[in-house]
C-alpha positions in Angstrom: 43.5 -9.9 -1.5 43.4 -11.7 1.8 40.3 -13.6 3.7 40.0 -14.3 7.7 38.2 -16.7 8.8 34.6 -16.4 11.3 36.8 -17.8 14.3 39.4 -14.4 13.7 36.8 -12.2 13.3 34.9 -13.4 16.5 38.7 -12.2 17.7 38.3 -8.8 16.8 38.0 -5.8 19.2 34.4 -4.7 19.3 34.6 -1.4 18.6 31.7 1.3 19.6 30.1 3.2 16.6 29.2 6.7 16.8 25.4 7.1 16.6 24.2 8.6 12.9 21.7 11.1 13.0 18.3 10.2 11.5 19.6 11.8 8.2 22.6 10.2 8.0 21.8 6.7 6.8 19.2 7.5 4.4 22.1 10.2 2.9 24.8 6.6 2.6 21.6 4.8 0.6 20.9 7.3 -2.1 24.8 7.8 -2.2 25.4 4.3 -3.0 22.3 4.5 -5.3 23.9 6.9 -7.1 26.8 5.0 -7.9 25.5 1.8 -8.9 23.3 3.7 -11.8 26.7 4.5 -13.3 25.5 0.9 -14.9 24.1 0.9 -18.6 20.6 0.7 -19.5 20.5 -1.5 -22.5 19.3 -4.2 -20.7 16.1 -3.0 -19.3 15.7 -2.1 -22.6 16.4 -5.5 -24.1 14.4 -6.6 -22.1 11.2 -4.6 -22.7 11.5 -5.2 -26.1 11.8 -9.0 -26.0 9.1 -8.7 -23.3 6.6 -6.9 -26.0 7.7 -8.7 -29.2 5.3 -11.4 -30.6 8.0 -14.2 -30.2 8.4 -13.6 -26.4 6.8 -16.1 -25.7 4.0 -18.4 -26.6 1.8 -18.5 -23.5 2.0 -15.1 -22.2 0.0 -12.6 -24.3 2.3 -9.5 -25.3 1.4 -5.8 -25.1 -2.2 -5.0 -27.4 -2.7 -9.0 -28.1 -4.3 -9.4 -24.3 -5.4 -13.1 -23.8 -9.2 -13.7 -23.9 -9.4 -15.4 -20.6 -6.1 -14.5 -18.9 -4.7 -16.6 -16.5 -4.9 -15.6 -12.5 -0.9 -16.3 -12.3 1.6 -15.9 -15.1 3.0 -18.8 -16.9 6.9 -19.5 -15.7 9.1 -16.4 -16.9 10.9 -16.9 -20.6 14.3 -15.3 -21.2 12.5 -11.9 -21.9 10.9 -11.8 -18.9 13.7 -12.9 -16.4 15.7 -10.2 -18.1 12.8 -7.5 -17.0 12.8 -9.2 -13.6 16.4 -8.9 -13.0 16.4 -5.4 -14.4 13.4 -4.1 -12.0 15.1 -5.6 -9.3 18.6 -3.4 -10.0 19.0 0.1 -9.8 18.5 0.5 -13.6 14.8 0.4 -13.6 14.8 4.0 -11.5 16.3 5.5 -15.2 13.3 4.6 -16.9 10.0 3.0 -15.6 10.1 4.9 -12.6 10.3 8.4 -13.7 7.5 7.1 -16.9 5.0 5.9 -13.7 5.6 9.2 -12.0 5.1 11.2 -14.9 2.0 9.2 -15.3 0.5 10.1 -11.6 1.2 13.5 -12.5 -0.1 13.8 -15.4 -3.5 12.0 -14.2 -4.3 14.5 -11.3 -3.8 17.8 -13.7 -5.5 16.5 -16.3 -8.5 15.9 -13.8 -8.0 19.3 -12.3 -6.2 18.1 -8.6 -3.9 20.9 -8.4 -0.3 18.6 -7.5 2.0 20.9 -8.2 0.4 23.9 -6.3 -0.6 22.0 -3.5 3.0 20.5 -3.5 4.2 24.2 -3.0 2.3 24.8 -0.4 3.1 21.8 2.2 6.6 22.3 1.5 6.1 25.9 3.0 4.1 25.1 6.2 7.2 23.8 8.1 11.0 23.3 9.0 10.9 19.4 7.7 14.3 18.6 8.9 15.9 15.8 11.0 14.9 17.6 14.2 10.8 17.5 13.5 11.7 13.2 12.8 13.0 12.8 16.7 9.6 15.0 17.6 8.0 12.3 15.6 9.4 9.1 16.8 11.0 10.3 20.3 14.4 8.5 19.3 17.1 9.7 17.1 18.2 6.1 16.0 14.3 5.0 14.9 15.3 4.8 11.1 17.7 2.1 12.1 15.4 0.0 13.5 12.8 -0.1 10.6 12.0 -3.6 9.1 14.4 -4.3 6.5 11.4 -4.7 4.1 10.1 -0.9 4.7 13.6 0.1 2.9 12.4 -0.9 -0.2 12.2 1.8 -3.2 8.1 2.3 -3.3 6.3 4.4 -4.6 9.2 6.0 -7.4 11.2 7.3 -4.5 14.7 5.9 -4.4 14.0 6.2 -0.6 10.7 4.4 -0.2 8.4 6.2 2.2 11.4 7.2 4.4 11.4 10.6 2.8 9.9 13.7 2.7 8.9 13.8 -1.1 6.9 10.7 -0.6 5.0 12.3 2.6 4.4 15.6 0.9 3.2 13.8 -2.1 1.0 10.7 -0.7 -2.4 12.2 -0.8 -1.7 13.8 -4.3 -0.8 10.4 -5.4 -4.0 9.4 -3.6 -6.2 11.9 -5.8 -4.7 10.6 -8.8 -5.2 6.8 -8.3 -8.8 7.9 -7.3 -9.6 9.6 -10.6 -7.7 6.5 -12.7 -10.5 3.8 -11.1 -13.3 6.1 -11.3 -12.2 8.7 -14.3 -15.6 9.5 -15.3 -15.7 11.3 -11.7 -12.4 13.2 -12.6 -11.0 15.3 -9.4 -13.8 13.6 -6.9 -13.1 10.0 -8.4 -11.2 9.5 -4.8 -14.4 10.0 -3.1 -15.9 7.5 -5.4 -13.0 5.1 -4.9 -13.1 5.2 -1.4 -16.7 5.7 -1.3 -16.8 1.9 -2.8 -14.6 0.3 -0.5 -17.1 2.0 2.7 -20.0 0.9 0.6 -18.7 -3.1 0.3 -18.1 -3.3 4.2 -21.4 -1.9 4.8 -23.0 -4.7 2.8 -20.4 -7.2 4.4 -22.1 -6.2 8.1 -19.1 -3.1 9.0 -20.1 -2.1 12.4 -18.5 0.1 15.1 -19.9 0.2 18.7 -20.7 3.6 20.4 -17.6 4.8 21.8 -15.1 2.0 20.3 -11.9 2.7 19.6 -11.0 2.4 15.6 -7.1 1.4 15.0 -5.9 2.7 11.2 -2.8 0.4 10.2 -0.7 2.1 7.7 -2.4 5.2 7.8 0.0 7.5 5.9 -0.7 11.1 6.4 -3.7 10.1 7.4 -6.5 10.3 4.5 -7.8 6.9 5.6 -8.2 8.0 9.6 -9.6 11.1 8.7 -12.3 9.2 6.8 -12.9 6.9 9.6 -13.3 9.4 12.3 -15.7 11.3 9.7 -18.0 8.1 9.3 -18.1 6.9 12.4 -19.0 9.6 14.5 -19.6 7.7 17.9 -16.2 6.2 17.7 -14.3 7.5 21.4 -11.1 7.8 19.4 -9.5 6.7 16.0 -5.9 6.3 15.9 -3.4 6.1 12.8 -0.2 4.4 12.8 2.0 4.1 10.6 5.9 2.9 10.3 7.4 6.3 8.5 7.9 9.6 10.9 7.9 11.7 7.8 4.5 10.7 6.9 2.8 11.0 10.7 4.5 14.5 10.4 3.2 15.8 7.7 -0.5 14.4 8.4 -0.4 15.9 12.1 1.1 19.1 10.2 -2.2 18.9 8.1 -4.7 18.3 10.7 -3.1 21.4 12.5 -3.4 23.5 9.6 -6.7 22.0 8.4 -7.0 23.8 5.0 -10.7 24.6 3.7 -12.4 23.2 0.6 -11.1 25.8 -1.4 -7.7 26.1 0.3 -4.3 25.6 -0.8 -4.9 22.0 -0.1 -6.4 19.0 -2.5 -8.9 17.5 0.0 -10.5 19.9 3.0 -9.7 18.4 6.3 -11.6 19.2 9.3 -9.6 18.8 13.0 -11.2 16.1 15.2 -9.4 15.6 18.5 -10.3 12.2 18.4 -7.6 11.7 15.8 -4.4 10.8 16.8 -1.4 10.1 14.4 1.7 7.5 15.8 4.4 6.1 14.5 5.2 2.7 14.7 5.0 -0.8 13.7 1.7 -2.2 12.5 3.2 -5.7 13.5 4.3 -4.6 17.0 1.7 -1.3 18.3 1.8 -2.1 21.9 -1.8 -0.9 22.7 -3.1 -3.3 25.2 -4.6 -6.6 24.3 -8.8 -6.6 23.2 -8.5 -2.6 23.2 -10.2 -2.2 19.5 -13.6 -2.4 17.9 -11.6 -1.7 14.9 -8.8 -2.2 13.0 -8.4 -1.1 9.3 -5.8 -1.8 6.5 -7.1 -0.1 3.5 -4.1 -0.5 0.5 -1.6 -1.4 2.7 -1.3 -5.6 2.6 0.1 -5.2 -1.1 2.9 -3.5 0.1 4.0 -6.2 2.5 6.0 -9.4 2.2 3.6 -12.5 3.0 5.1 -13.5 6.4 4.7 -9.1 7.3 0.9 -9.4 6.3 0.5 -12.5 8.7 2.0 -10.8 11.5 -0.4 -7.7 10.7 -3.0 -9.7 11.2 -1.8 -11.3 14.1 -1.2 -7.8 16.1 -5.6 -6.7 14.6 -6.5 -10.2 16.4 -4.5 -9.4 19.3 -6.1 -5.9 20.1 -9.6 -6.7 19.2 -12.3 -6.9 21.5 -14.2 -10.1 20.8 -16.3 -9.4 18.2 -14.2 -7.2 16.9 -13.6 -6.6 13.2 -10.8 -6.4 10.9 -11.6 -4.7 7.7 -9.3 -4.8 4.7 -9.7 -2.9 1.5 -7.0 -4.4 -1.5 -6.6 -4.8 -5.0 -7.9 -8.0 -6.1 -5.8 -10.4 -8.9 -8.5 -12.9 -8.8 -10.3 -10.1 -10.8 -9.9 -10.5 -14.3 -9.0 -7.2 -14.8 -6.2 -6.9 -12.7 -5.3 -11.2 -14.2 -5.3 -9.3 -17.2 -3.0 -6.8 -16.5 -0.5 -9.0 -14.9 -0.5 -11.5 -17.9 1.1 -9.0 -20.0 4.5 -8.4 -18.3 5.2 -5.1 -20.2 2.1 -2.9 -18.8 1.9 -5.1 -15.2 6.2 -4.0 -15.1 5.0 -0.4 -15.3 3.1 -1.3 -12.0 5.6 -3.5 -10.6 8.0 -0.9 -11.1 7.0 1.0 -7.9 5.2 -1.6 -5.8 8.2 -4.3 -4.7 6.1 -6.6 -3.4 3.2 -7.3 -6.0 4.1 -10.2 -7.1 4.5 -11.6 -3.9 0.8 -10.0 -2.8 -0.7 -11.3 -6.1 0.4 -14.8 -5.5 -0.5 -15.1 -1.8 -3.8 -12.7 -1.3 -6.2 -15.9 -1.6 -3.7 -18.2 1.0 -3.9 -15.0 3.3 -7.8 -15.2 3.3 -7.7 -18.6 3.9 -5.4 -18.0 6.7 -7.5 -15.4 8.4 -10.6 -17.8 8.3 -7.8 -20.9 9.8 -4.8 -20.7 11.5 -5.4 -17.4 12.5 -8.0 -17.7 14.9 -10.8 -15.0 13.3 -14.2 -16.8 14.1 -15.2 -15.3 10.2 -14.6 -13.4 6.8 -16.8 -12.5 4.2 -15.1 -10.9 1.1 -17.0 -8.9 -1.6 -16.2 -7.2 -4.6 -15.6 -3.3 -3.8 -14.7 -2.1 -7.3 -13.9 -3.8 -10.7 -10.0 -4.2 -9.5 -10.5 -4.4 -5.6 -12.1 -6.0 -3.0 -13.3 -5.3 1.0 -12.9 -7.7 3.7 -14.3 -8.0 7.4 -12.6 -10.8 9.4 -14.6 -10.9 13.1 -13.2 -11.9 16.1 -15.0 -14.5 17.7 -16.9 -13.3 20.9 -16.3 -16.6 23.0 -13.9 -19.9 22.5 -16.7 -22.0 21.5 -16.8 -19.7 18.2 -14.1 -21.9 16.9 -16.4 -25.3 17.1 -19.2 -22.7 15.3 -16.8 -22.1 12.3 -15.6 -25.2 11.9 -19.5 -26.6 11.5 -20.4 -24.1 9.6 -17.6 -22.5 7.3 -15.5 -19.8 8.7 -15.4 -17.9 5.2 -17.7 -16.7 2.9 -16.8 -15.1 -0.5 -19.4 -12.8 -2.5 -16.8 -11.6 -5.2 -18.3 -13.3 -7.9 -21.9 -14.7 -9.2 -23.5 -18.1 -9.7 -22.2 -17.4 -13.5 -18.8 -17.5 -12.6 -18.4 -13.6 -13.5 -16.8 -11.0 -11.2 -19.5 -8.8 -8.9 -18.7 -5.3 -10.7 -17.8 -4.0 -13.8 -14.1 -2.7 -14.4 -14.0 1.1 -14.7 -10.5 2.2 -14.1 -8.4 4.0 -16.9 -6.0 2.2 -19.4 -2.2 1.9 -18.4 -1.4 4.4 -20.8 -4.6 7.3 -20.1 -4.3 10.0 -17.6 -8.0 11.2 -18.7 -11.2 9.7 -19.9 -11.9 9.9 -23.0 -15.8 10.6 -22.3 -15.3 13.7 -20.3 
């Protein structure tokens, strides 16, 4: 074994490296995945079991003994639980709660009759997905190697995160799915009842888009969520979706070109609008000009970024709005005692945590972030309200002169409807248990 020091290293010959092709690197990760799950899995499943005995631990409820008034944050982690920490943070946690929350997505949209594995079929059919259609995408052959560390993470139960084509193929299935487990008693249309109720929420919180404004869709995926936009708001010029992963711009524009019916191969029907325009890129950084938006939408996409990313988000929607502009974001809400439920029990909230890396980080900082957006940020106001049982909608507006910041500061930039005078959340919880794929009333 032998060391050198930084001084002999800054002494090295710089050597050029080949370029990798947009394949390449994503090939090295899920090579070097492979070989770090030679390790054993009897930890993670130590660890679960500690997690759900009775004598985990005395202020954290364990799995069927929920707490009757659950705390918003956890207490500090016990052996058990920094065991199931460290284990979803290593590769072992891909061996068994990720392919148990897959299973678990799947099994939701057949038993509601959303045809994934048909409709899976048939996207994989419609075109050549190979590294060529990513440089069409991105227009450079070394994008992948630019993408915010952060993005790299494993989401969604793909080893890759959303740098693959699995994950683009299957993001709208996954969509259906989470749809009917928040509104099950709506089975295969429980999507349009979920998204339905985050519309609803920023209607009631004053949503407004001038005639011939331009709507901006941050994280748009394949694009259910611009689609949607550009369906509702009718008089918009132009809505465009951006989002940081070419696969997933591909697919969508692949979709909007092929535009299945309602009772085509497809789960949803999509209807072409040449307003709609799909880009890659980075939410943070877009670009577009500065006060170019009416509009700017994040709708389930702050939980999936770090704190600092979600700030910087923000920053870029202030940035391109016109003043009086608004910023509309639709999340999940842990102030909701649902979801401070859920996330008291470590053993159902590590099913959860297993595909979403940053959670825990958006659970602890969503309330700092409002309060940020009605500071520091600049946003002359944001009014909250309760969108579902789990989630909320939120409309920060750009303020339409400087003197708006003396306005907020008299008379309080933020204004939060989620809960009544009694102290109890707005709506009533209707999403499925961890462990149902199906209500048990249909």
């Amino acid at each position: 074994k032998f060391s050198i020091s930084s001084k002999q290293t800054a002494m090295l010959p710089s050597l050029p490296l080949p370029p990798l092709r947009p394949g390449a690197w994503l090939r090295m990760r899920r090579r070097h995945a492979r070989w770090k799950r030679e390790h054993s899995c009897l930890l993670l499943v130590a660890a679960l079991a500690l997690v759900s005995s009775p004598r985990a631990s005395t202020g954290v409820p364990c799995f069927g003994m929920p707490a009757a008034r659950p705390p918003a944050r956890p207490e500090p982690p016990n052996l058990a639980q920094q065991l199931l920490n460290w284990a979803l943070e290593s590769p072992l946690y891909t061996l068994l709660l990720v392919p148990q929350a897959r299973r678990t997505m799947v099994q939701t949209a057949e038993a509601n009759g959303i045809r994934w594995e048909a409709a899976l079929g048939w996207i994989k059919s419609q075109a050549t997905w190979d590294d060529d259609l990513l440089c069409q995408m991105s227009g450079d052959a070394n994008y992948l190697q630019t993408i915010p560390t952060y993005y790299s993470k494993p989401f969604h139960a793909y080893e890759t995160g959303n740098l693959n084509w699995e994950a683009a193929f299957e993001q709208e299935l996954a969509s259906r799915a989470v749809g009917a487990r928040n509104f099950p008693a709506y089975g295969e249309a429980g999507e349009e009842a979920f998204r339905g109720a985050f519309e609803s929420a920023l209607a009631s919180l004053g949503a407004t888009v001038p005639k011939d404004g331009l709507m901006v869709d941050f994280g748009c995926g394949t694009g259910t969520s611009t689609r949607r936009l550009a369906a509702n708001f009718p008089d918009a010029s132009s809505v465009v979706g951006i989002d940081m992963s070419p696969y997933f711009v591909a697919v969508g524009r692949k979709l909007l070109e092929e535009a299945p019916g309602a009772d085509g191969p497809w789960v949803t029907e999509i209807r072409p609008d040449e307003r709609i325009k799909l880009s890659v890129g980075d939410a943070a950084s877009t670009g577009l000009p500065d006060g170019c938006a009416s509009t700017v939408s994040l709708t389930m996409v702050v939980h999936e970024l770090p704190p600092e990313a979600a700030r910087e988000v923000c920053a870029e929607a202030l940035r391109i709005l016109k003043p009086g502009g608004q910023l509309w974001i639709s999340e999940m809400d842990f102030t909701a005692p649902a979801y401070a439920k859920l996330r008291a029990n470590p053993l159902l909230f590590s099913l959860i945590r297993a595909t979403e890396p940053y959670l825990d980080d958006y659970a602890d900082s969503s309330e700092a972030l409002f309060e940020h957006l009605a500071g520091d940020a600049g946003f002359a106001s944001v009014r909250i309200a309760a969108a579902t049982g789990r989630h909320f909608a939120l409309i920060a507006t750009k303020g339409e002169a400087p003197d708006d910041v003396a306005k907020k500061e008299a008379s309080g930039a933020m204004e939060d409807l989620r809960f009544d005078t009694s102290g109890n959340y707005a709506l009533d919880d209707t999403h499925l248990n961890t462990w149902e794929s199906k209500s048990q009333e249909r």
